[in-house]
C-alpha positions, 0 to 999 in steps of 0.5 A, spaced: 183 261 627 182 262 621 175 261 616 174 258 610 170 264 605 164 258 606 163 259 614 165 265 613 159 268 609 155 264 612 156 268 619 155 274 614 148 271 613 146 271 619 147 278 621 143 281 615 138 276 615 136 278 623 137 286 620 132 284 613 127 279 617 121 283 615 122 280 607 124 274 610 116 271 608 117 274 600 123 270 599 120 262 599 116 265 593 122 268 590 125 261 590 119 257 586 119 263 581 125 266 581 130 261 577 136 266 578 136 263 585 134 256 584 139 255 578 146 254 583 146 250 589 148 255 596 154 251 598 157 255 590 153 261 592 155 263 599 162 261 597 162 266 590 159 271 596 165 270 601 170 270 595 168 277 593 167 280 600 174 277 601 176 280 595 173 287 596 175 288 604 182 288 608 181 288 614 184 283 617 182 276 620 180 278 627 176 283 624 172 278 621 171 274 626 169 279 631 163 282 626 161 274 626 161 273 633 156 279 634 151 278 629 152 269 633 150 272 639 144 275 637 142 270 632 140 262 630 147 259 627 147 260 619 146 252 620 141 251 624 137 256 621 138 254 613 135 247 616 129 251 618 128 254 612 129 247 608 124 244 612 119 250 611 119 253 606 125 249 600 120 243 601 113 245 601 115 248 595 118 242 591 125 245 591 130 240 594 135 242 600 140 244 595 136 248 592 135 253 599 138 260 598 142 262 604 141 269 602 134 268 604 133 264 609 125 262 610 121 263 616 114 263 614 112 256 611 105 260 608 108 263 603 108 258 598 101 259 596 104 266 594 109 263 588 103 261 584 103 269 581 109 268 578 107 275 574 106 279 580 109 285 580 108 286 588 112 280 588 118 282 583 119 289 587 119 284 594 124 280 591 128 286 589 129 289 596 130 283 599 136 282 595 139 289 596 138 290 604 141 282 604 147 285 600 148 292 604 147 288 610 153 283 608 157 288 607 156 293 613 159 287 616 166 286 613 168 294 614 174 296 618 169 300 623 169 297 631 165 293 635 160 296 637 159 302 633 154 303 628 153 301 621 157 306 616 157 307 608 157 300 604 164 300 600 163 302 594 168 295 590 165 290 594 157 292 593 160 293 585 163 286 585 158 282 589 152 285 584 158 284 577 159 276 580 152 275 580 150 278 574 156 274 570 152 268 571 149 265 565 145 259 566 148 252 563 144 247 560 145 244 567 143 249 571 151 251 572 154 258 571 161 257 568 166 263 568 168 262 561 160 263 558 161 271 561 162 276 555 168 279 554 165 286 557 162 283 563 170 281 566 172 287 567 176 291 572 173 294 578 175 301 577 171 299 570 165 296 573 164 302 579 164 307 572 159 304 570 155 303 577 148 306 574 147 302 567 149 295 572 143 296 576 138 296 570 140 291 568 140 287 574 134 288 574 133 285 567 136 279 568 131 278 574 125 279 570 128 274 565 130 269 570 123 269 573 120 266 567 125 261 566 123 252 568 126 249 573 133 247 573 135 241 573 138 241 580 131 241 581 128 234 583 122 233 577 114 234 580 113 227 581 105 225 578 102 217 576 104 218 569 112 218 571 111 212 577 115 205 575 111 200 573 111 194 576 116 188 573 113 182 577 107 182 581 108 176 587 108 176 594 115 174 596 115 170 603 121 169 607 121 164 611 127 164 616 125 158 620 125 153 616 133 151 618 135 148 612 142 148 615 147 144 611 152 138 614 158 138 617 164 134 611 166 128 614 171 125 608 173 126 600 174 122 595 176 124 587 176 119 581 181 117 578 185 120 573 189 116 567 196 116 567 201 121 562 200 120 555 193 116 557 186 118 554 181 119 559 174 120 556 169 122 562 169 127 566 171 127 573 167 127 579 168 129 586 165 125 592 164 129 599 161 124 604 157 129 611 155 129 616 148 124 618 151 120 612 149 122 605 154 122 601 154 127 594 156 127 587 159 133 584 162 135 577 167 139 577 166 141 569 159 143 571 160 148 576 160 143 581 153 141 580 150 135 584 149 129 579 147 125 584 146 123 592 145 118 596 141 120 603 145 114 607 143 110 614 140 114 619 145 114 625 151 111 620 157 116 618 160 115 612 167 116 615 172 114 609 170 113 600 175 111 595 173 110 588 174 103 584 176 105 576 173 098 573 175 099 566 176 093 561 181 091 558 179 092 551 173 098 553 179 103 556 182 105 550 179 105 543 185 107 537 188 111 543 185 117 541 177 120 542 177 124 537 178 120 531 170 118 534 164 121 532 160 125 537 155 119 539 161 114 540 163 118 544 158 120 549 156 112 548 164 111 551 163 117 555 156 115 560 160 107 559 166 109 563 163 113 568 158 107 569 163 103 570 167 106 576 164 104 584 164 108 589 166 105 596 165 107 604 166 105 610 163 106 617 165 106 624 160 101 626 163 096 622 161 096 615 163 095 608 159 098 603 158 100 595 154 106 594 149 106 588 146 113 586 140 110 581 136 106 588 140 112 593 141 107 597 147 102 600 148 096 597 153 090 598 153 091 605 158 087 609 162 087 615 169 088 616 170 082 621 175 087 625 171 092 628 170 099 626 173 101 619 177 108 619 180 109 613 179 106 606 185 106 599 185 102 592 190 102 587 185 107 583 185 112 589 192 114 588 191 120 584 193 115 578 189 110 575 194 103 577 191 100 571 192 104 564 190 100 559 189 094 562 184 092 566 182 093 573 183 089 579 179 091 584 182 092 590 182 096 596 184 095 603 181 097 609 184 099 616 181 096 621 180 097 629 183 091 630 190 093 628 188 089 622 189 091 613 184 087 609 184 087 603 177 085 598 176 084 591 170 087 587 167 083 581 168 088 575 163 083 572 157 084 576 156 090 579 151 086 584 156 082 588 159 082 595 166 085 596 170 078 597 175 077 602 182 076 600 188 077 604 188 079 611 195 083 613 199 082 620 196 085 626 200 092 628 197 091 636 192 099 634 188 101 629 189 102 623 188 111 622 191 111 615 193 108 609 197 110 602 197 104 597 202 105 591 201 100 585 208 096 583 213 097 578 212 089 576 205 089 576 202 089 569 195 084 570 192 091 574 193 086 581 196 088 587 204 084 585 210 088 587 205 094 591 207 097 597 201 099 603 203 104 608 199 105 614 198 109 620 197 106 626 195 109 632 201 107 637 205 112 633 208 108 628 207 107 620 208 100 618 210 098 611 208 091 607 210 089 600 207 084 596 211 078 593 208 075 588 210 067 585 208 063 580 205 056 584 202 050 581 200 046 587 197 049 594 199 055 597 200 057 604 197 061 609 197 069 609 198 068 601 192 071 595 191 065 590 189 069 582 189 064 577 192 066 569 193 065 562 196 059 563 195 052 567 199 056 573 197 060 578 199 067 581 201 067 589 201 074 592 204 074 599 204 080 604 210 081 609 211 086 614 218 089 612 219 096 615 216 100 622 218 108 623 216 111 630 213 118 630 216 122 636 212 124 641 215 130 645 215 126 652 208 125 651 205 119 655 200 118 649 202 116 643 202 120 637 196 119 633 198 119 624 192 121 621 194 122 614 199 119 610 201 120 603 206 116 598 209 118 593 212 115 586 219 116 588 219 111 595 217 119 599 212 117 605 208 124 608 205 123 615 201 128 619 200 127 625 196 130 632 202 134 635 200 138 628 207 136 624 207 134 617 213 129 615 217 127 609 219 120 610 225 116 607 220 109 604 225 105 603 230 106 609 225 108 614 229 115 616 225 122 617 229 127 612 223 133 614 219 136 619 213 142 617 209 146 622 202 145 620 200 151 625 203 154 632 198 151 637 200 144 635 193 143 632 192 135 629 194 134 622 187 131 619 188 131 611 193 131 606 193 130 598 199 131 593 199 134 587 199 130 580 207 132 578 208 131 585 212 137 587 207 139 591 203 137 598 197 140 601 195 140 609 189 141 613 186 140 620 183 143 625 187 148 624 183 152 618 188 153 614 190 150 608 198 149 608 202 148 601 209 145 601 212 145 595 219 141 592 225 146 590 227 146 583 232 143 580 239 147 578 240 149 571 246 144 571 243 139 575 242 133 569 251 133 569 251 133 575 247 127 578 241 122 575 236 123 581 238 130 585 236 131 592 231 136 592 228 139 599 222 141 601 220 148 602 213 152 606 211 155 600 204 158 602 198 158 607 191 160 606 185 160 611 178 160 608 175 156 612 173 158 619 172 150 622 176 145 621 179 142 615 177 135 615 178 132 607 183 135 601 183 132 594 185 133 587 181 134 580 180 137 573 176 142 570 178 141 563 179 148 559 180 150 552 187 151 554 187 144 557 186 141 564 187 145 570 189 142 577 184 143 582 185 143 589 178 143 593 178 142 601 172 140 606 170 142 613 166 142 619 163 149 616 159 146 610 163 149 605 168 147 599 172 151 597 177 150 591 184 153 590 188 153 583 194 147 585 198 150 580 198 157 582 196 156 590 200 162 591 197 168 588 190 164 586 183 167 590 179 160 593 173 159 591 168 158 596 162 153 594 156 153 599 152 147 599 144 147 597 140 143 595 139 141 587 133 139 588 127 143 592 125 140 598 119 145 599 112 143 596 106 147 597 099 146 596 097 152 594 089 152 596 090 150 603 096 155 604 100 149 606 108 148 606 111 142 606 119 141 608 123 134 606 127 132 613 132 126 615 126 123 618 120 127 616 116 132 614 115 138 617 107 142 615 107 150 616 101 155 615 102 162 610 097 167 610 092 167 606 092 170 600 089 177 599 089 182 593 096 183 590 096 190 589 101 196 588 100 198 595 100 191 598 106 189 594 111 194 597 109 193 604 112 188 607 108 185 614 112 181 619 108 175 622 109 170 628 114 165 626 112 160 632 105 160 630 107 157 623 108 151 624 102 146 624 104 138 624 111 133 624 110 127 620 115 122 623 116 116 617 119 110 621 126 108 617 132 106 618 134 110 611 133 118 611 128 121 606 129 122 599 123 127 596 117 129 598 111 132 596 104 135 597 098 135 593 095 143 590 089 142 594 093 139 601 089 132 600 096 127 600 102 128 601 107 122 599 114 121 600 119 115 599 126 113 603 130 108 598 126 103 601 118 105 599 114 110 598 109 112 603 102 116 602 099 119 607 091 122 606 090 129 609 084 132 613 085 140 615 081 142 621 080 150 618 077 155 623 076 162 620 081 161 613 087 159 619 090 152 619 089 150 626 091 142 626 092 137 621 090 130 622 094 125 617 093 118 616 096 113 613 095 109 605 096 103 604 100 101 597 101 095 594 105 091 588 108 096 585 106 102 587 110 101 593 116 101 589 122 107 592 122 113 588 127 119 586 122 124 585 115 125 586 109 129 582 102 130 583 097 132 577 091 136 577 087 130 575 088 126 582 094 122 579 101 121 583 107 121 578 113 117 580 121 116 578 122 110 580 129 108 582 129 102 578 128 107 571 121 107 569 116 112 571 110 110 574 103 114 574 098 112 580 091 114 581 090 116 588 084 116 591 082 117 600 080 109 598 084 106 594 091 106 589 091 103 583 098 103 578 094 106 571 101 107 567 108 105 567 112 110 562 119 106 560 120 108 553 125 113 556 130 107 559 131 104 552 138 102 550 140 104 557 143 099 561 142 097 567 148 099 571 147 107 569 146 108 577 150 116 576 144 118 572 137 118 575 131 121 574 132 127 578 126 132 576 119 132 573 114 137 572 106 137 569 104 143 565 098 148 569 094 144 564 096 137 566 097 134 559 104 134 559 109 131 563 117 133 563 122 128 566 129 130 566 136 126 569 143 129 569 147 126 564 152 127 558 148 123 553 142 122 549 135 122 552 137 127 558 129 130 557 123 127 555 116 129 554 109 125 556 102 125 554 098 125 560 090 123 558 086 129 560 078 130 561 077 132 554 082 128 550 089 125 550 092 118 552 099 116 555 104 116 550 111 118 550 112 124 545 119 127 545 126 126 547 129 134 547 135 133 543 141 134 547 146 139 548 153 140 549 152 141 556 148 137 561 141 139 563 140 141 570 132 143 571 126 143 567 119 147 567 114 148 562 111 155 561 104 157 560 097 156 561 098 149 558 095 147 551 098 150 545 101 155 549 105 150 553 112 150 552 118 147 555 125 151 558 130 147 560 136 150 564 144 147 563 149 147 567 153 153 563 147 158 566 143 158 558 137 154 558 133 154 552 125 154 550 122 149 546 115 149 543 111 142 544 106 143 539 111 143 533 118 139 537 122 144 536 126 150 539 120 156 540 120 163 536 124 166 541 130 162 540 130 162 533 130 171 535 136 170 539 140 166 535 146 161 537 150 160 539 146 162 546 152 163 552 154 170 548 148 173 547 145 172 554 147 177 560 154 177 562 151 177 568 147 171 567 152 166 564 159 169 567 156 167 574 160 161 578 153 158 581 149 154 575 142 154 575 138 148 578 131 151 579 127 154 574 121 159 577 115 162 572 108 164 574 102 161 570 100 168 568 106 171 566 109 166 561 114 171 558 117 171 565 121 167 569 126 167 575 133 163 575 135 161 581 142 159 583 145 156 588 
């Protein structure tokens, strides 16, 4: 066995610390006054004392060890007594555990009082002898004698080397010895040194003397005194409650909105629907970090199991010059906000319903039943990917596949977005219901219908069924299964549907037929299926014949989604399976275009990635626009809540992303004198106790204090509804509490029972409300001065006098909806705020255009009146939160976050940006933290306490 120098010095410690226990209780004061000790840590000092003796002695491994041994068998271990030493006297004295010396070990913690005489001669000699009995003891055990034979004469190269080795350490800046800091006269030779035996001994002595008046080093952590404690950056008692289980739903169906066709110019940006669990449905905006624009809370007990979107362009309103950029920037916002308008929503139901989803009243409208039963899937011409109607007007078809084996196709009114979907065709039955559904736009159509279309469904008896539609010019009636649409001219257009083509999907030798979940069809006439027994298929449109077979996964797991990229040369796959799976088209030969028109091209597994944990129930495509252009985004849903987006272009070597849904806006309220929590569920309003409030100190701050989560809890308000809630909130001194559903709003009057500060039960009751002031709302605020602020979802804010009595409207707010039309049902006041002061009031909407934030006067009890006083000016960006800073009065300012994760302080006074603004410049995303702007997650809720107006918190989902 073999050493290293450093467990073989510390054996040689031991031994001559147990021969020289007597100087042991002098050496902790020489370790708080003596510098030459503190300055180097004991791993680089034992192995400087290990070198030397190596170097001085040659003796062979064994002898070593055998000295080493004996010195062990009589003593603690060198570890286990360095330890004690650390813990009594390194400590006690203010020197961290590197800074304890081996050549000394401490066995009295006592002897720190002794340090404080740092020019006590006494001391200096102890200090001195202790060193000398430590290194004749070190080398005795390194001689050639034997075991047990007494300790002879110290040699004399060993002892010279180990005294010349600690004299040629100077000290550095940093407390280190370095070799080449020596003097030239220092780095001699052995021989040289024992010449010189006598004049090295002085001088040692010197150098003691010397050291024992230096500071610390800076290996030595500092004295810790008030002057040097951190200050503390924010003064708050953060309570963490874990109970509150707001758990977000299950994703259940996807859908994008349409895009233009090549060469197309499309001017408002895309959104993405995502339809969960419990049947609310979102609107996200991938160009805004994926931000909710809107939600629609839904029908309790009605899943949105399908959407597909409706482009609904105008002729003459789809393009202008063909090219946005000719327009100025109001133009262009105008034409923006009217085309994102202009495009409907629709879903379906396994109950049996047909409905449009309307963001602005958060709610289903237009409902209807499908005649067929249970409706499981839905497509349009728009839903494709492409929008069918680039540069004409939308039809506004879509079809239904139902669970009566039927296709219905409907009509939505492009006029009048109020209007009932209209029944126009009703294909032949398939004898199963309808899984899927792929509908493809017709070469011959040119009037935005349905002529020359061709609709793939997925029947549940394993098979796939392709209608074409036929159209004719008739000037009389027409026959039966045949849809009649009028034209320019005195004629009509007949179109007619026929069942022309069914393909069988294999089973295996199963008794049960293969179920067809998915389909997707191409341009070219290329149908894909995914099926139950986990295959992907690529299909023949217009012979019928299967050309490929992909396993999705090895279990055989069901196939639930697919989506195909925009060139149409890739294809996306999900199930319960959680991986995500990419088939990719061969390119073509270099040589290909001599050779043949149209190459047959086969399809190849490319890629697979596995970032969900459940499984993948909804794929989809969308844009993000970028300075470059436009990337390709592949985003997928599953039963674990989470989105993930992927780069279609490079979804071979791309990261996901992961997107975990929070609530934009806060379902918590707190009524802050009675210490009341309110939490906004489906169904209603669950009421906790906090504790109350003591003094915020520097002691109690960081101490945090466990507390029962099962007697938190206090009351349950249940709200009888058949729609689930949209806001709820409850009023400072936990008098009231209002929430509204998309049907009414309801304000209940609190009555606490406190027993000794702590909320033992709460016995709420109902208000009545009239007129209106019953009118639903998309947001809730309550004043100081006993007022109720309501976002209504028809646009105008109202403003009510509550009191245990009576409700009275005392103002309605509409100056914020003018020049607005009616139909701007993606863009709702979703936010408001009321300054600490209660004279002003925010309210803020998500949108691209002027008017995202207004600002109102609220009378007070010393002055003011209700008046509408600023419109923010807009920006590049949309606006995501609002909250106003300050005490109120003239000191009140404005922060609005965007959705870029910059935000902007304005000051009400004086209508403009505040001096701070005006200090960092612009534009602002380059002079804020990297950290802050760079972050995927935008910022939709902004949080400052009234007495620190310079501070702010930015919380991001």
């Amino acid at each position: 066995m073999v050493e290293t120098p450093l467990r073989r010095s510390r054996r040689i410690l031991s031994q001559s610390d147990d021969e020289q226990s007597v100087a042991s209780s002098v050496a902790s004061a020489t370790r708080s006054t003596n510098n030459d000790v503190i300055a180097d840590t004991p791993n680089r000092r034992t192995r400087s004392a290990s070198n030397a003796s190596a170097a001085s002695t040659a003796t062979p491994t064994r002898r070593t060890r055998s000295s080493s041994n004996v010195s062990n068998a009589s003593n603690t271990t060198p570890k286990r007594r360095t330890r004690e030493a650390r813990s009594k006297g390194g400590k006690e004295a203010g020197v961290s555990e590197l800074d304890v010396i081996p050549e000394s070990i401490e066995t009295d913690g006592d002897a720190t009082a002794t340090s404080k005489g740092k020019g006590d001669d006494s001391t200096g000699s102890k200090k001195k002898r202790s060193r000398e009995a430590s290194a004749d003891s070190s080398s005795e055990a390194n001689q050639d004698a034997p075991l047990d034979s007494a300790k002879g004469d110290e040699p004399m190269e060993s002892s010279e080397k180990k005294k010349r080795k600690k004299k040629s350490k100077p000290e550095s800046p940093g407390g280190k010895s370095s070799e080449r800091h020596r003097p030239k006269e220092e780095r001699e030779t052995p021989k040289k040194m024992d010449e010189n035996k006598v004049k090295a001994v002085p001088q040692k002595k010197q150098l003691s003397s010397k050291h024992e008046l230096a500071p610390f080093s800076k290996k030595s952590p500092p004295m810790v005194t008030p002057s040097t404690s951190p200050k503390l950056t924010m003064d708050v008692n953060v309570h963490r409650l874990r109970f509150l289980k707001l758990n977000p739903k299950s994703i259940l169906a996807m859908s994008s909105t349409p895009t233009g066709a090549p060469g197309d110019s499309s001017h408002s940006p895309q959104r993405l629907a995502v339809s969960r669990e419990g049947g609310s449905v979102e609107l996200l905006s991938p160009q805004d970090r994926w931000v909710s624009v809107g939600t629609v809370p839904g029908v309790r007990g009605r899943d949105v199991d399908a959407l597909t979107w409706v482009c609904g362009k105008y002729g003459k309103e789809s393009v202008i010059g063909g090219n946005m950029m000719s327009l100025d920037y109001d133009d262009q916002s105008h034409l923006t906000r009217n085309e994102d308008e202009q495009r409907r929503l629709f879903g379906c139901s396994r109950d049996g319903t047909i409905f449009e989803l309307d963001f602005a009243k958060k709610r289903h409208k237009s409902v209807i039943g499908s005649g067929g039963g249970g409706v499981f899937c839905l497509a349009s011409l728009c839903s494709s990917g492409k929008c069918c109607c680039s540069g004409r007007s939308c039809g506004g078809y879509f079809a239904a596949g139902c669970e009566d084996g039927s296709v219905r196709i409907y009509r939505t009114s492009i006029d009048d977005g109020g209007s009932f979907p209209e029944l126009v065709s009703t294909l032949p039955s398939a004898g199963n219901a309808i899984l899927s559904i792929a509908w493809v736009a017709g070469q011959s159509s040119t009037d935005g219908g349905m002529g020359g279309s061709v609709l793939f469904a997925g029947v549940a008896d394993g098979t796939i069924r392709r209608y074409d539609c036929n159209t004719s010019r008739v000037l009389g009636t027409i026959s039966t299964g045949s849809v009649l649409a009028s034209s320019k001219d005195s004629t009509s257009i007949s179109y007619r549907w026929n069942s022309t083509l069914r393909m069988t999907v294999e089973n295996l030798g199963l008794q049960e037929a293969t179920k067809v979940w998915a389909l997707a069809a191409l341009s070219d006439g290329t149908v894909v299926s995914g099926d139950s027994l986990g295959h992907v298929q690529i299909w023949d449109g217009a012979s019928g014949t299967m050309t490929q077979t992909f396993d999705h996964n090895e279990s055989g797991a069901d196939v639930l989604c697919l989506a195909v990229s925009d060139d149409e040369n890739k294809i996306f796959a999900g199930g319960i399976d959680p991986r995500v799976q990419c088939i990719q088209r061969q390119c073509l030969p270099a040589n290909s275009s001599n050779q043949e028109s149209n190459p047959v091209r086969k399809w190849i597994n490319a890629q697979a990635n596995r970032k969900h944990t459940h499984d993948v129930k909804a794929l989809a495509i969308c844009h993000k626009a970028t300075r470059q252009g436009s990337n390709e985004l592949l985003v997928s849903g599953s039963v674990d809540t989470r989105i993930c987006i992927y780069s279609a272009e490079d979804f071979r070597s791309s990261r996901p992303k992961i997107w975990y849904n929070w609530p934009s806006v806060s379902p918590v309220s707190i009524s802050r004198k009675q210490r009341l929590l309110a939490v906004t569920r489906d169904d209603r309003v669950d009421l906790y106790r906090l504790d109350s409030s003591s003094s915020a100190d520097s002691v109690t701050i960081l101490r945090p204090e466990a507390r029962d989560e099962t007697k938190c809890f206090v009351k349950s308000l249940q709200i009888k509804s058949s729609f689930n809630l949209v806001c709820s909130v409850i009023s400072d001194d936990g008098a009231f509490l209002a929430a509204s559903d998309p049907s009414s709003l309801y304000l209940f009057s609190l009555e606490v029972d406190d027993d000794n500060g702590i909320i033992d039960d709460v016995r709420p009751s109902k208000v009545n409300l009239a007129g209106k002031c019953k009118q639903p709302c998309t947001a809730l605020r309550f004043d100081s001065f006993g007022r109720l602020i309501c976002a209504t979802v028809d646009g105008p804010i109202n403003a009510l006098r509550v009191s245990p009595n009576e409700v009275s409207l005392d103002h309605v707010f509409k100056e914020h909806i003018s020049g607005l039309s009616a139909s701007s049902h993606h863009f709702p006041v979703s936010s408001l705020d009321v300054s600490v002061d209660g004279k002003w009031l925010a309210a803020g909407r998500f949108a691209s255009g002027k008017g995202a934030v207004h600002v109102f006067t609220l009378p007070t009890k010393k002055c003011g009146h209700y008046q509408h006083w600023w419109s923010v000016p807009e920006m590049e960006v949309p606006t995501t939160s609002i909250k106003f800073l300050g005490r109120g009065g003239t000191e009140s300012s404005l922060c609005v976050g965007y959705s870029n994760n910059t935000f902007n302080i304005f000051n009400l006074e004086s209508r403009s940006l505040s001096q701070w603004n005006t200090d960092m410049g612009s534009p602002l995303v380059k002079l804020l933290p990297r950290e802050l702007t760079s972050r995927s997650e935008p910022v939709t809720r902004i949080v400052c306490n009234p007495t620190s107006p310079q501070k702010l918190i930015l919380v991001c989902e």
